[in-house]
KOLKOL-373353 format. One record per residue (C-alpha): z, x, y. Coordinates in steps of 0.5 Angstrom, whole numbers, plus 500, padded with zeros to 3 digits. Layout:
% KOLKOL-373353
ZXY ...
This chain:
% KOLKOL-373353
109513397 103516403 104514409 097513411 097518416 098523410 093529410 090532403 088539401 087543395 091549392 090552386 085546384 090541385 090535390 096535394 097530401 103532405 105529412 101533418 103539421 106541414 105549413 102551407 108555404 111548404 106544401 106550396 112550394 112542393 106543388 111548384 107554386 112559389 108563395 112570396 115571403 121575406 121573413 120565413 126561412 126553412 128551420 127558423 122559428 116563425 115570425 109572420 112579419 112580412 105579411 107578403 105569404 097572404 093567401 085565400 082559405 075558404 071559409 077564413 074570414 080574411 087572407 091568412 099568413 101560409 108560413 104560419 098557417 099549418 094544412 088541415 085535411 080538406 082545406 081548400 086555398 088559393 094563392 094567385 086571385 086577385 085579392 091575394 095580388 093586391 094585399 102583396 101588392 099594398 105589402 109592398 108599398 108599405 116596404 118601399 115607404 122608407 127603403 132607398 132606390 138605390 138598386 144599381 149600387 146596391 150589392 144585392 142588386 139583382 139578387 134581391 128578393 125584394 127586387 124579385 117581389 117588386 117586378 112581380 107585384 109593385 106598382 110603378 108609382 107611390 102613394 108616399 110624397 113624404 121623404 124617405 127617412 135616411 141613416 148612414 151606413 154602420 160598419 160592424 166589423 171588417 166583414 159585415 156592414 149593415 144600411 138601416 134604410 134598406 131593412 124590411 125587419 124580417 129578423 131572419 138576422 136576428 133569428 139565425 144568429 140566436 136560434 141556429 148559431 147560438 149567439 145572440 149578436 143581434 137584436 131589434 131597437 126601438 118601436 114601430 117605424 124606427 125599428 133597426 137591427 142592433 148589434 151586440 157590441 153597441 157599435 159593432 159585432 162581437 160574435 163568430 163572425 160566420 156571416 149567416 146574417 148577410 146571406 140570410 138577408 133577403 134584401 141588400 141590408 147586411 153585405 160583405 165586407 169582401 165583396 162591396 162595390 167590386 162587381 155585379 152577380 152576372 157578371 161571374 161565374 159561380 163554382 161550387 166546391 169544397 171549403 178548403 180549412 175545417 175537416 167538415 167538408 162544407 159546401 161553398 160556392 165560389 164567386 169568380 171574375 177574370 179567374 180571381 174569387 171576389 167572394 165565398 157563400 152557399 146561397 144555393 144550399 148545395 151539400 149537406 151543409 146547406 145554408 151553414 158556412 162559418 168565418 173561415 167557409 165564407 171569409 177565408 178565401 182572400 189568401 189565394 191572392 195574396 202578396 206573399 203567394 210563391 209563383 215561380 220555382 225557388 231553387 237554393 243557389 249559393 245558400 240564397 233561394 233564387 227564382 228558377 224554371 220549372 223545366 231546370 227546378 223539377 230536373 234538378 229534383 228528379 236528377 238530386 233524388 236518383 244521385 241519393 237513391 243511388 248513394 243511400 239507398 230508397 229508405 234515405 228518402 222520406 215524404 210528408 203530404 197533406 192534411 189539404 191537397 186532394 185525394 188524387 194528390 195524395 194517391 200520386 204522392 203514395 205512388 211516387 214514394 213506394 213504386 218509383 223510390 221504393 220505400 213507405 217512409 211516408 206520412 202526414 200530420 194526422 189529426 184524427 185515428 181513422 185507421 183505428 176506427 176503420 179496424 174496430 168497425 171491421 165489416 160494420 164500417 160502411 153502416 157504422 160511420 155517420 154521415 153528417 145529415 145522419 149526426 143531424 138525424 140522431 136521437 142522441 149525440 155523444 160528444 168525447 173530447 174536441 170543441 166543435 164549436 171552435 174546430 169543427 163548425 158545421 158538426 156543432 151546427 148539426 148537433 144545435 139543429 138536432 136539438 133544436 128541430 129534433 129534441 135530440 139529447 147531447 151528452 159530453 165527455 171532455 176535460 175543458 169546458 166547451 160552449 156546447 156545453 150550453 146544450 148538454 143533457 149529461 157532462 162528465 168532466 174527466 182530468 185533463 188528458 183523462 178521455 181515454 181512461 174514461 172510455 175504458 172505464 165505460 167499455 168496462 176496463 180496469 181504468 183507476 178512475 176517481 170516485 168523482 168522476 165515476 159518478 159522473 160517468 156513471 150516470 152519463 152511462 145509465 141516460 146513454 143505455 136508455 137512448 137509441 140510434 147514437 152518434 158518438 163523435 171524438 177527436 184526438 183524444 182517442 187514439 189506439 186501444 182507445 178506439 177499440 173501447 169505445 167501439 165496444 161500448 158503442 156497440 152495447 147501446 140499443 139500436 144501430 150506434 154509429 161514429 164520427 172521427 174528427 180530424 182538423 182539415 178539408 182532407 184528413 181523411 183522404 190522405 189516410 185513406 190513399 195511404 199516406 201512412 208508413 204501414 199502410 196502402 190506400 184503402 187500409 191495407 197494411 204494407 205487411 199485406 201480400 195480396 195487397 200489394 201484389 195488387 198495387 204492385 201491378 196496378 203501379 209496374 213495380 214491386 212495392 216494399 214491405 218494410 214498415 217505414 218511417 212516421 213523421 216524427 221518425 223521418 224528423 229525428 232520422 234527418 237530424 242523426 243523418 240517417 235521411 238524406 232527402 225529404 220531399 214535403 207536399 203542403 205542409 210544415 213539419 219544422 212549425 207542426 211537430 215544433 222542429 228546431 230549423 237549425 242547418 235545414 232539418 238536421 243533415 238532410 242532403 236535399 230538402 224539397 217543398 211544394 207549397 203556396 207560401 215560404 213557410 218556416 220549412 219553405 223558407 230552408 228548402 234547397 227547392 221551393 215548387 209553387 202550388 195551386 190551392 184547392 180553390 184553383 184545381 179540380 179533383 175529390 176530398 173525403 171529410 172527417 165523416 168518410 163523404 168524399 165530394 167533388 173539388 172544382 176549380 175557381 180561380 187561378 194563380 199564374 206561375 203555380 200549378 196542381 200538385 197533381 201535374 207537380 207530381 205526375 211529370 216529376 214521376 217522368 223525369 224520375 222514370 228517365 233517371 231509372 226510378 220507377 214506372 212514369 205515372 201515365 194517369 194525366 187528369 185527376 179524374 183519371 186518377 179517381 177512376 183508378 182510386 175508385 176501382 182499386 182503393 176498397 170502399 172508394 167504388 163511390 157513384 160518379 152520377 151522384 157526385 157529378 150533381 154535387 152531392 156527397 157520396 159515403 166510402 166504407 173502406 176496411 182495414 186488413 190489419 191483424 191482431 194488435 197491429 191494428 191499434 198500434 199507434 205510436 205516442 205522439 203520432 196523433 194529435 190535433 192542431 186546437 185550431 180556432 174558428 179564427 185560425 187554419 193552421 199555416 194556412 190561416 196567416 194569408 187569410 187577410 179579412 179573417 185576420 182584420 177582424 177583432 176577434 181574430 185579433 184576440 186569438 194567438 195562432 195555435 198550431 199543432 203541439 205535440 
């Protein structure tokens, strides 16, 4: 419906209103009618460079640039005469003075937009005899390389990396026709290394490191999916030949993140092959880990489970899953524990308090948890804790693009000094560890906090109550009781307050909301539950124990006093995680399996090693750290591995023939979300709008009582302090990522207690 502010124009004889202040180019292109343009780009400051937006306005002495030029009421305009064509057309030669026709070796051939443009206005021949000036091509780093001649200065470059990412690593040199894009370090790029630069270029000037002479756009297939590091839940479309990925970008926009992607979005794929990849079954024979079958290695698993379950009973056996399989995994992994073992020794290294959040929010959740095209749509941002900048990119690009588009205000509560910093309009520095009492101190708690600080927190106070429509993003720091104070302070903000928890990879938040936790059930429901799990009982055919199992810490310590005798691991790595001391294989652990894609340091002491796909090679769902759950798609594949969700359902037959629980008869991933999505509360998610690609918000609640809610042991909860150059045990295979020299700088920085 108009708004009765809207303003109506004319182009090419068609009526169309649009809001004020629309540009033309835009107001065209909601027609159908596509205006050329090299140097306007959605969400960049203008430049009008190109001159290839020419369009007729009656009554306009002369052709008027329509990505500068702003629809006025009654203005009539016409894009396709033949004045329009011929200025394009002459706009055109003026590009291809200088630039080479080197179109078949050229990485953005037949994705380049002025390839595009030249079929559709160029003349076939030159007015130019003079030879084309030429320069050699500059490498700028192991990811970007940069060929002057093919550059149309449109400074979109130029433009993202100051106005959208904040770092000014490129820049123009010299005058007129010897104009060429610069970078920051002389000879070299020293920046984020997000690659924003190649896929923003609209012709075959910037390029890949990844994907230089390796192949031609039609001849792959494109897969969108999930990027698989940061819990932000960006969109990239994977590039795929003969099931191997040959490159990483988000060119057609899809997901919330639209053209944002950072280092490890774009670059960070290559580990799927490489050298070090575990694909055929490990089995610990005479002390030594020798290839097996997978027949022989998953019998053995089942065979060894029963033999303790037997001798020890169901809580002798502990699981720790993952922060990254999906969350059909993590469903399965949670079934096997509780209803074919029977024990809630299970759990995973969580990096943010959702079940805190979930709790405090009560029946509030499913409006009071932001989205992040919501964190966008803020007018204020209130930031506790984290860099988001470092470990979690796409939320800090929202809240720039927030400022920037929308003159939001940032306010920040932390005890470091984080880039973002450079955005804030309030900062209230607290001690190291001080985040906690400061939100207490807001809520109105008796925190003792010093004079300084509460000044500071005071004043930030006074601008947050003036503000409306807050998001409140934190991190770790905030656990517990912590929550519920911030909760209850958000709560006193005029307008409708929302949050965003921030954990650290692609499934944090899935693996807590299926329950992988020792007091909870998928959804939230505490194991304490009845109700909850009479139904769960039924769903999975067994009776599924109330005892509060084991944390990870707990299953740790239980292995060294011999009270655990089996632990099955599911992508991850306890012994560098929670910093275990590897001697005699995690304690007197009688059995100790790992399902993962590399020999990592507990890999490397398990009695069987079972190789996994990664998330960029099986099919399923993920929920980001903001409770969007999105679709996950396979791209390439690894002969020798396979899903964890096939692992784990035929391991659920050989345990069903050992007497251990129901076999799982689920037997496709969307299977399984079929049953996640009638069973799990807040998951009853729209399929229609996931199949398009598009992110859909859950709304689980918890069914915790009392201060069983904010019950969170110390130390259960912490981040990994990952850097845009680090992925936890993951970012060691990421070999570009690694090459680079920023990378170069970064010490890898795991999860610390």
């Amino acid at each position: 419906m108009a708004d009765s502010k809207d303003i109506t124009l004319k182009i090419d004889d068609r009526d169309v209103t649009v809001p004020p202040g629309t540009l033309v180019i835009e107001a065209a292109r909601r027609m159908g009618i596509e205006v050329p343009s090299f140097c306007y780009f959605p969400g960049l400051s203008l430049q009008a460079a190109c001159r290839m937006c020419l369009v007729e306005v009656e009554k306009a002495p002369k052709l008027q640039t329509a990505c500068t030029l702003v629809a006025m009421p009654g203005m009539i305009v016409r894009t396709n005469t033949q004045q329009v064509h011929d200025a394009r057309k002459g706009m055109l030669e003026f590009l291809l003075a200088n630039h080479p026709l080197d179109c078949p070796v050229c990485d953005k051939g037949g994705e380049c937009e002025l390839q595009d443009m030249v079929f559709t206005y160029g003349a076939d021949k030159s007015r130019f005899a003079e030879e084309k000036r030429h320069q050699p091509e500059q490498k700028w780093s192991e990811a970007v390389y940069y060929d002057a001649p093919r550059c149309i200065l449109c400074f979109r470059c130029v433009r993202v990396c100051d106005e959208g990412m904040d770092v000014k690593a490129l820049g123009v040199g010299q005058r007129g026709s010897l104009s060429t894009i610069i970078p920051n370090g002389e000879d070299h790029l020293d920046c984020e290394e997000c690659g924003m630069c190649i896929d923003i270029c609209p012709v075959g000037a910037l390029t890949s490191g990844t994907y230089r002479y390796k192949t031609r756009p039609w001849e792959m297939t494109y897969v969108s999916t999930v990027c698989t590091h940061c819990s932000n839940g960006c969109k990239t479309t994977l590039s795929v030949r003969n099931n191997e990925i040959l490159r990483a970008n988000n060119r057609d926009l899809s997901g919330f993140n639209k053209d944002f992607l950072c280092v490890k979005g774009r670059f960070g794929f290559d580990f799927t092959k490489h050298a070090e990849r575990v694909k055929l079954p490990l089995v610990r024979r005479d002390g030594k880990l020798a290839p097996s079958s997978w027949e022989d290695a998953l019998a053995e698993v089942s065979r060894r489970l029963a033999e303790i379950h037997k001798a020890s009973g169901p809580d002798a056996i502990g699981f720790i899953g993952s922060n990254r399989t999906t969350n059909e995994d993590n469903y399965l992994l949670g079934r096997i524990a509780r209803a074919s073992i029977g024990t809630n020794n299970i759990d995973h290294h969580r990096t943010a308090d959702y079940a805190s959040l979930i709790a405090a929010l009560g029946p509030q959740a499913a409006v009071a948890s932001a989205t992040m095209t919501q964190l966008y749509e803020a007018d204020a941002v209130l930031l506790i804790g984290d860099d988001p900048t470092e470990q979690s990119p796409l939320v800090a690009w929202q809240i720039r693009s927030a400022i920037r588009h929308r003159n939001a205000r940032l306010y920040i509560i932390n005890s470091k000094s984080i880039k973002l910093l450079r955005k804030a309009n309030g900062f209230a520095e607290v001690p190291a560890g001080g985040e906690s009492a400061a939100v207490r101190w807001l809520a109105g708690g008796d925190a003792q906090m010093d004079s300084g600080v509460a000044e500071r927190l005071a004043a930030l106070k006074g601008a947050l109550e003036k503000e409306s429509n807050v998001v409140i993003v934190f991190g770790a720091e905030l656990t517990g009781a912590a929550v519920q104070d911030l909760v209850k302070f958000g709560s006193s903000l005029p307008g409708q307050t929302r949050y965003i928890a921030l954990g650290d990879y692609a499934n944090s938040r899935g693996a807590s909301d299926m329950g992988l936790l020792p007091g909870m059930l998928p959804g939230y429901a505490g194991v304490g539950d009845a109700r909850a799990r009479d139904k769960f009982g039924k769903l999975w055919g067994a009776k599924l124990p109330d005892k509060l199992g084991l944390d990870a810490r707990g299953m740790l310590a239980a292995a060294v006093n011999g009270n655990l005798k089996a632990l099955y691991v599911v992508g991850a790595n306890p012994v560098k995680t929670f910093a275990v001391p590897a001697k005699d294989r995690l304690g007197k652990l009688d059995l100790l399996i790992v399902q993962d894609l590399f020999l990592t340091e507990t890999a490397q002491l398990a009695d069987i090693v079972l190789p996994a796909a990664a998330a960029y090679e099986k099919n399923g769902t993920m929920t980001n750290t903001a409770g969007e759950v999105q679709l996950v798609r396979k791209g390439g594949d690894v002969m020798g591995t396979r899903s964890d969700f096939d692992i784990l359902r035929i391991l659920s037959h050989q345990l069903a023939k050992q007497g251990l629980g129901p076999a799982i008869s689920l037997r496709t991933p969307d299977a399984a979300f079929d049953e996640i999505r009638q069973s799990v509360a807040g998951y009853g998610v729209s399929m229609p709008t996931l199949l398009l690609g598009e992110a859909e918000r859950t709304a689980p609640v918890s069914t915790l009582n009392g201060n069983a809610k904010f019950d969170v042991p110390v130390g259960a909860i912490f981040s990994s302090h990952d850097t845009l150059f680090t992925s936890g045990s993951l970012g060691r295979y990421c070999s570009t990522i690694l090459s680079l020299p920023e990378a170069a700088e970064e010490v890898e920085v795991e999860a610390r207690p």
